[in-house]
N, C-alpha and C positions, 0 to 999 in steps of 0.2 A: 504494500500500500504506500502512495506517496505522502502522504501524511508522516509514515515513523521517518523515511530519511530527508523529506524536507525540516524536520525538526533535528537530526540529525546534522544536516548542513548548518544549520542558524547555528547550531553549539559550538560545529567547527570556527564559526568567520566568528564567533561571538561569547565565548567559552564563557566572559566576566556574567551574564545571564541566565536565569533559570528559567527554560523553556518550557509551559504550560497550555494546555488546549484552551484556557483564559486568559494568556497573556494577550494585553495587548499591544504590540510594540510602535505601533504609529502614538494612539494618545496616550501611552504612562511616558511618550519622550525617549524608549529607548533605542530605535532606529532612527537614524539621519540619513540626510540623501545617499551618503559614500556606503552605508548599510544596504540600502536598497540595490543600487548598481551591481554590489559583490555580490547580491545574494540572488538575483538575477542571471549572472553569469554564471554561476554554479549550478542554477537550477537549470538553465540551458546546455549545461554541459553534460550535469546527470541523467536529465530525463529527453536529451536530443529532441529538443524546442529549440522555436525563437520566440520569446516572448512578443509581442507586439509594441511597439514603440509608446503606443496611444496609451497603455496599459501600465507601463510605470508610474506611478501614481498612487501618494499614500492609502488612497483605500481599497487596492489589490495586496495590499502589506500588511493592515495592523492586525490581524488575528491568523494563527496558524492554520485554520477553516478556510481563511479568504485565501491564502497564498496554497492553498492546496486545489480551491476549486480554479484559479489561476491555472496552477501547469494542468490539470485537467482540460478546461479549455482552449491550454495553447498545443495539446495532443491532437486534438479533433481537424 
């Protein structure tokens, strides 16, 4: 399931956070732009996407639900 190694990915680029299926990391402030991009390109790398450009955008990011149905979408 992408959900365990998209959570998986976030620990790597972000070890200093404890990653929870209610974290939310756009509004508690703990992802910034440079967060976003790395973790985009990771997820493009693992799950051979290309996110959509239009789609970088903090509310494809702040909950690990949202960035799961993301690379779901960017599969199809």
């Amino acid at each position: 399931m992408p959900k365990n190694k998209i959570k998986e990915i976030i620990k790597e680029l972000r070890p200093d956070i404890e990653v929870q299926d209610s974290t939310e990391f756009i509004n508690d402030g703990i992802f910034d732009s440079f967060d976003i991009v790395s973790i985009v390109s990771a997820l493009d790398k693992e799950f051979n996407i290309s996110i959509d450009g239009t789609k970088i955008s903090p509310e494809y990011f702040n909950t690990l639900d949202d960035i799961t149905k993301l690379v779901q979408e960017s599969k199809k």
